[in-house]
Every structure is written in C-alpha cells, then in structure tokens.
MARMARVEX-947482 format. One line per field, with one value per residue (C-alpha): residue number from 1; residue in three letters; y, x, z. Coordinates in steps of 0.5 Angstrom, whole numbers, padded with zeros to 4 digits. Layout:
N
num = [NUM|...]
residu = [ALA|...]
north = [Y|...]
east = [X|...]
up = [Z|...]
END
This chain:
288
num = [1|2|3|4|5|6|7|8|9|10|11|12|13|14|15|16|17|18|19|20|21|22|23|24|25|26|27|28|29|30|31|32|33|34|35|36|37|38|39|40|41|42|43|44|45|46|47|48|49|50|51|52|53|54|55|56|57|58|59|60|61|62|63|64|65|66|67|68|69|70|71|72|73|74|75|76|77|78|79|80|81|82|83|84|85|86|87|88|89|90|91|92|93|94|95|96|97|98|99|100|101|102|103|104|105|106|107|108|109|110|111|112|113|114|115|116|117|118|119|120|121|122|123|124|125|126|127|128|129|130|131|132|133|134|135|136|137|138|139|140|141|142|143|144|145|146|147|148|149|150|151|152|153|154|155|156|157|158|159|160|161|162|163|164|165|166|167|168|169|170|171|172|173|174|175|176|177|178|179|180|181|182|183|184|185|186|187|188|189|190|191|192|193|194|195|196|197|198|199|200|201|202|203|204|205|206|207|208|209|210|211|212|213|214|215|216|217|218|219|220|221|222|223|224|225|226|227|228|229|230|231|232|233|234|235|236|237|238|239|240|241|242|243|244|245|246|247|248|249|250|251|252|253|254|255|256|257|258|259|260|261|262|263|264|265|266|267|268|269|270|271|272|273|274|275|276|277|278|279|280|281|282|283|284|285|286|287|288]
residu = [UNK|UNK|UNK|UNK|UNK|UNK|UNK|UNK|UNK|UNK|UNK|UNK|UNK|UNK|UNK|UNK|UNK|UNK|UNK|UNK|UNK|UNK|UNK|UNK|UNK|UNK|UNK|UNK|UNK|UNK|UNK|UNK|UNK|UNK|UNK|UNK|UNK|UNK|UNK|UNK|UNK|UNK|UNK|UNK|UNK|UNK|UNK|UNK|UNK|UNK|UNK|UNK|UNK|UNK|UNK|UNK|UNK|UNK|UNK|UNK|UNK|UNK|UNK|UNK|UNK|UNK|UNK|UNK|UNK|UNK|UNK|UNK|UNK|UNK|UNK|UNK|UNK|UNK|UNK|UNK|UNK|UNK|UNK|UNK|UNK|UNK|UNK|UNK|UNK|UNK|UNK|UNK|UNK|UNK|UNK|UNK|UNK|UNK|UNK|UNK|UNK|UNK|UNK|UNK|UNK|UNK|UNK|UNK|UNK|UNK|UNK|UNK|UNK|UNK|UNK|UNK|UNK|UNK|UNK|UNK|UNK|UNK|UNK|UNK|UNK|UNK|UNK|UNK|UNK|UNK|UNK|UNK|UNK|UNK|UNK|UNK|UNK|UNK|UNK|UNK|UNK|UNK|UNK|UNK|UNK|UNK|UNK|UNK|UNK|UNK|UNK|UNK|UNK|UNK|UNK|UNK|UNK|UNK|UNK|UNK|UNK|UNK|UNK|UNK|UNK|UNK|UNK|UNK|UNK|UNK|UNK|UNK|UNK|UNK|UNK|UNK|UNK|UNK|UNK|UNK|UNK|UNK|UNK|UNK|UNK|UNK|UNK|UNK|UNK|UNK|UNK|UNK|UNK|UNK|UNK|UNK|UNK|UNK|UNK|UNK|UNK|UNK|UNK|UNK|UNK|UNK|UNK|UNK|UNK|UNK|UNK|UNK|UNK|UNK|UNK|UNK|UNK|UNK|UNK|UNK|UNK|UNK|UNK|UNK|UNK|UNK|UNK|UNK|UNK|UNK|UNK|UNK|UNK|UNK|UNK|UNK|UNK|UNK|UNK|UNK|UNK|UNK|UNK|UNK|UNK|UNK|UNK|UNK|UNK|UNK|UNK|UNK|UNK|UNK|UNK|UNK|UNK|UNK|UNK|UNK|UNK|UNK|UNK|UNK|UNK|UNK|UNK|UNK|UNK|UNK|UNK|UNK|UNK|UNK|UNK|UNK|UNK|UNK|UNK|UNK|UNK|UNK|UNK|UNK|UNK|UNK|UNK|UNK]
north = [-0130|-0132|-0127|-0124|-0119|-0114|-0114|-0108|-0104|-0105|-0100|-0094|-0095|-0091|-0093|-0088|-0090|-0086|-0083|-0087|-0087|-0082|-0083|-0084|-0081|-0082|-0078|-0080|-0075|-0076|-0075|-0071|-0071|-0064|-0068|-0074|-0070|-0068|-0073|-0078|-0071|-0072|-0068|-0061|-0060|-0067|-0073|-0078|-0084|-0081|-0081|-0087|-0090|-0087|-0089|-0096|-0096|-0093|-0099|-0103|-0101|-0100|-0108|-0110|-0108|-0107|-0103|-0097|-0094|-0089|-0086|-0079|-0077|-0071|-0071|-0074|-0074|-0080|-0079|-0087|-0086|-0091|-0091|-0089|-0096|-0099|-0103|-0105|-0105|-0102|-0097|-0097|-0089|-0092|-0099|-0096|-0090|-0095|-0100|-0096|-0092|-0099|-0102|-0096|-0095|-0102|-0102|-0096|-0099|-0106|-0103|-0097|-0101|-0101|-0094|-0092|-0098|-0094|-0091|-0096|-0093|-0093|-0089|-0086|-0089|-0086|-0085|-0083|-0080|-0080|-0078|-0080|-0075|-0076|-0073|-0073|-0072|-0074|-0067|-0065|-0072|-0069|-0063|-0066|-0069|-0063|-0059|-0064|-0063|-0055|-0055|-0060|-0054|-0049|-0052|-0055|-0049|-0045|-0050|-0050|-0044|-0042|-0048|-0046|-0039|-0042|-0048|-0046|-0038|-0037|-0034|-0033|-0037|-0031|-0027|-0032|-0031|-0025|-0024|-0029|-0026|-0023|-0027|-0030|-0035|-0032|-0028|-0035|-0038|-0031|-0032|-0040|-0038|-0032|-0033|-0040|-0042|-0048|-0048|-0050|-0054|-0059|-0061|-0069|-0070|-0074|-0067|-0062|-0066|-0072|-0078|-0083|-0089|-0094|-0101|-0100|-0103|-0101|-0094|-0092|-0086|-0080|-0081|-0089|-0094|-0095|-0088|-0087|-0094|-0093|-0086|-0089|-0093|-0087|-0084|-0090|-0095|-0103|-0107|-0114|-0121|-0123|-0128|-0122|-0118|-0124|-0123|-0117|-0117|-0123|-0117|-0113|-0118|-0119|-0112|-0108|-0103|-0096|-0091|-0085|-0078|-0075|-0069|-0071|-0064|-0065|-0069|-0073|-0077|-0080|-0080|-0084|-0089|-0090|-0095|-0090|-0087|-0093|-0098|-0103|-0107|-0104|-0109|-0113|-0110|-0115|-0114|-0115]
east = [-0017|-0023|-0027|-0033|-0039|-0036|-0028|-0030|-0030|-0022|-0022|-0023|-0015|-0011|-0004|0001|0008|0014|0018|0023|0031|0030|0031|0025|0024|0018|0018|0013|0010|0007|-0001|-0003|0004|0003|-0003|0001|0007|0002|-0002|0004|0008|0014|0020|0022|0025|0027|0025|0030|0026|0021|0027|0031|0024|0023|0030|0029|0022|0027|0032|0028|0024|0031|0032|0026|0026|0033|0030|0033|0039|0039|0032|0034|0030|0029|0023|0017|0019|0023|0025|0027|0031|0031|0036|0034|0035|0029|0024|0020|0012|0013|0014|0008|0007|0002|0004|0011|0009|0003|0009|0013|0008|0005|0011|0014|0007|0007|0014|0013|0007|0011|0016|0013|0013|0021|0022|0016|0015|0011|0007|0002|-0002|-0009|-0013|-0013|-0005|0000|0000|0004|0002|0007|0008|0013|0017|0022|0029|0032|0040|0044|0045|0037|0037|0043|0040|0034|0037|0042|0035|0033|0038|0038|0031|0034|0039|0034|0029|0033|0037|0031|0027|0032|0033|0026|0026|0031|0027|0021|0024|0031|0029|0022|0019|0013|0012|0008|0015|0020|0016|0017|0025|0027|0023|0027|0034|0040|0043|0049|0044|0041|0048|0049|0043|0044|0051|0050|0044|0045|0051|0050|0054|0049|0055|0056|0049|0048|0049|0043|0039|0043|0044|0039|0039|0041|0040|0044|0047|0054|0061|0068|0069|0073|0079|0076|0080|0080|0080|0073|0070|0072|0069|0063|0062|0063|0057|0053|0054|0052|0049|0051|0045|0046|0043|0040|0044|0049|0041|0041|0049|0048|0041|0045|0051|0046|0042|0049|0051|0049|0045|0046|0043|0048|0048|0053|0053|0051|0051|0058|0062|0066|0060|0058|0066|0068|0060|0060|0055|0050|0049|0052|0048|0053|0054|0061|0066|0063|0067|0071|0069|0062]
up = [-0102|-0106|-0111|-0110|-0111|-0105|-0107|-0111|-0105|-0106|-0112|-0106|-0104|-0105|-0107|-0102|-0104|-0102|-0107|-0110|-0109|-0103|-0096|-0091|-0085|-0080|-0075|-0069|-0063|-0056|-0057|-0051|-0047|-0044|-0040|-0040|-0036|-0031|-0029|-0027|-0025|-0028|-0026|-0030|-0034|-0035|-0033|-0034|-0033|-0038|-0043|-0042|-0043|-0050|-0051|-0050|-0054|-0060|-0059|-0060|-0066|-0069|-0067|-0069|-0076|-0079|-0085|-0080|-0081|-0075|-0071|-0066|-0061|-0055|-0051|-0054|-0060|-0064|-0071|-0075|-0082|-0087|-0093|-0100|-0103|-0097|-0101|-0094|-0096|-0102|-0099|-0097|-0093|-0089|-0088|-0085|-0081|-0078|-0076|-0073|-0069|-0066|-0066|-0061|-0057|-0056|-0053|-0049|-0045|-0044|-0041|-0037|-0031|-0032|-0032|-0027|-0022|-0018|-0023|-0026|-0033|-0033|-0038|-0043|-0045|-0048|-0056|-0061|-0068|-0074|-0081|-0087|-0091|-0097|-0097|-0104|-0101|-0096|-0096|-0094|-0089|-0085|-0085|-0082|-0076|-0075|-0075|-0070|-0065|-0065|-0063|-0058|-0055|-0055|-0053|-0047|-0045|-0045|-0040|-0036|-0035|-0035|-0030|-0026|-0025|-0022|-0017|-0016|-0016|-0013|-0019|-0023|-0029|-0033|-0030|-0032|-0039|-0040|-0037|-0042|-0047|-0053|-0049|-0054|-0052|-0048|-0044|-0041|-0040|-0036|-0033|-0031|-0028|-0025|-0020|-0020|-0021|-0027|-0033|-0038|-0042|-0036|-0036|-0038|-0046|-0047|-0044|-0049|-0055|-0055|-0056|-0063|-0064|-0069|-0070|-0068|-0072|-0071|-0073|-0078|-0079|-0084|-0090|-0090|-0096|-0092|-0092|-0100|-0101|-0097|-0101|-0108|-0106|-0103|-0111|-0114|-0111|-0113|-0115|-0111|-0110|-0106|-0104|-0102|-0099|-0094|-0092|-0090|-0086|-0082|-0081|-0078|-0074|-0070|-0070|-0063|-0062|-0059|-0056|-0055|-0054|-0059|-0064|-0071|-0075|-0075|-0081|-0075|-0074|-0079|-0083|-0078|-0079|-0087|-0086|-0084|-0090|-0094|-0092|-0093|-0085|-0083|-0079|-0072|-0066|-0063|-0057|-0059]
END
C-alpha cells in the first residue's frame, strides 16, 4: 500500500492479541432470539428444526476453518475452541471472533429456508454476538465446556417442566413460576413422571446434553500407546516443520465432521479423542 499523509490514522489501532500458550474459546449467542423465537413461532420448549440448523451452521465453521478443535452448542448459543498452540491471525482477538461470528451468520441464514421451508426471513435477520476468553489449562477448557452442558440440563429439565405445565397441564405461566420456584432436580423429575407420565432421562440426548461438533478419527482405548503419546504432547508440545504443518492440515481436511450429543465432562470422552486436546490428526477410519 502506498504511503501517504492520512496512514497516520493507523497509530489508533489497538493490538488485541490473545494470550499465548492458551486455549481460546469464542463463544457466540443469539442477538434478539427471544423476539426471533416469537416471530416464527418456534415450538417450546424445543424447537428441532431451530437446533439442527445452529448445528449445521456449526458444522460448517468447524469445516471451514480447521484451527477448531471442538465447538459445543445448546439453544442459541455456540461455543468454538481452538488449541493453545493456534497461530491463526496472530491471534488477533477481534480478527478470530469477527470470523467466526460472520462466518456462522452467514451459514445460518444460507441454509434457513433447509430447516423452515415455509418460514421465509424478512427483517431484521438473525444475528449472532461473540467474545473470545483464554483458558491457561486443559483443565479450565474442560471446565468450560462441562460448565456448558450443566447449564444444558438445567435449563432444559426446568423448560421442560415448566413447558409441560403450561400445554400439557393447562396452567398459568406466573403459576407455573412460582410451583417450580425454590424446586431441585428430583422435584421436576417427580413432577414431570407423576402428572404427565415423562421420564426426563428418555427425552432426546441433543435436548439434555447439547450438541459437539469435532472432526472424527478412530477411537482409541483409554490406557493405549496413543493416549500416553497423545498426553507426552499435551505436556510439552514439539515444535514442527512446516512441512509436518501441512500433513496435518491435509489429515484434517479428509476427516469428517461430527455433530454428536454425548456426554463431555466425563474423562471417557476426550480418553478415547486424544486428538482433541492433542492437536495431533488421529487415524482416518476405514469407513470414512
């Protein structure tokens, strides 16, 4: 670009790069999704279709920018994690959020009319909002995601309750506030079974546990060669060329990706996923 007597104006930009040697977490949400829900009269207290779509708008960012380890999602709300060693736009803050958060509104507006065939948009269009947070440790990453799918449960047993109140028992909302004001658990459980005959714990996984989205490899046994491996680079990670950069990134164009409801805050799930925390391709399936 050539120089001249207005390039001053670019001393007023602010460097924002991440914390190195952490794991980044971008996290985006649904701008306005309570009148959005309204407007094309989603179902409560899920709305499949509204779910399937944030989840194949996820997919599609973890395709699209293989920086992504493993993005979780519930409602309207998405969550993308990508490994402490990530050099993506210098790790430029507001670069990766802005990236992300265009890149997945773009892809939930483009494949809408998928999901709601007969629902076309019309103004204002559904927006996303994000923020980007570095977590030092495996441990606070896995934290973070754990916290996400406990929020998960909550809230869904508690909308499904208060949900199943409403349409299925004819009452109030300020009364069913108030019945399930101060409850536990066990009393909506008790109170889903006893009055309309749901046992929460055979309701849809994607419902009580949300959804993961990553690329998907052979699983390994807990214990194996590859899972010791796998933690000897977690500890310390190898410097490598870029020759071995590129091999990678070519593993991981070839991987699939998933979207699975599973349960993330126990040690089997990411054991038997070394590459997630790893960064390291795992073995392409033979199926695949």
């Amino acid at each position: 670009m050539a120089n001249s007597r207005f390039e001053y104006v670019k001393q007023f930009e602010q460097v924002d790069n991440l914390l190195p040697n952490t794991w980044i977490v971008v996290r985006i949400d649904g701008r306005g999704f309570t009148k959005l829900c309204a407007k094309y009269n989603f179902e409560k207290p899920n709305d499949r279709r509204a779910l399937d779509l944030m989840n194949a708008a996820a997919k599609a960012v973890v395709t699209e920018l293989p920086d992504i380890t493993i993005a979780y999602g519930v409602s309207d709300e998405y969550s993308f994690c990508f490994h402490k060693t990530c050099t993506l736009f210098e790790r430029r803050a507001s670069k990766i959020t802005s990236t992300i958060v265009s890149t997945f509104t773009a892809n939930y507006i483009y494949l809408w009319s998928t999901y709601f065939p007969d629902l076309p948009l019309s103004a204002p269009l559904p927006s996303f909002d994000g923020r980007a947070v570095c977590y030092p440790s495996v441990q606070n990453l896995r934290d973070y995601m754990s916290w996400r799918q406990v929020d998960c449960h909550i809230n869904n047993l508690y909308n499904t309750t208060f949900w199943s109140l409403v349409k299925l028992g004819g009452m109030e909302a300020k009364d069913a506030e108030m019945l399930l004001s101060g409850t536990l658990a066990a009393d909506k459980n008790e109170i889903l079974f006893s009055k309309f005959g749901i046992n929460y714990n055979n309701e849809p996984e994607i419902l009580r546990k949300g959804s993961v989205v990553f690329r998907d490899y052979e699983l390994v046994e807990p214990g194996s060669d590859d899972v010791a491996k796998a933690a000897d680079e977690l500890a310390e990670p190898i410097r490598q060329s870029k020759t071995q950069d590129d091999k990678d990134k070519k593993r991981r164009a070839k991987a699939v990706v998933v979207v699975n409801h599973l349960d993330i805050i126990k040690d089997d799930f990411w054991e038997r996923r070394p590459w997630l925390l790893s960064n390291k391709p795992g073995k392409i399936s033979k199926e695949t």
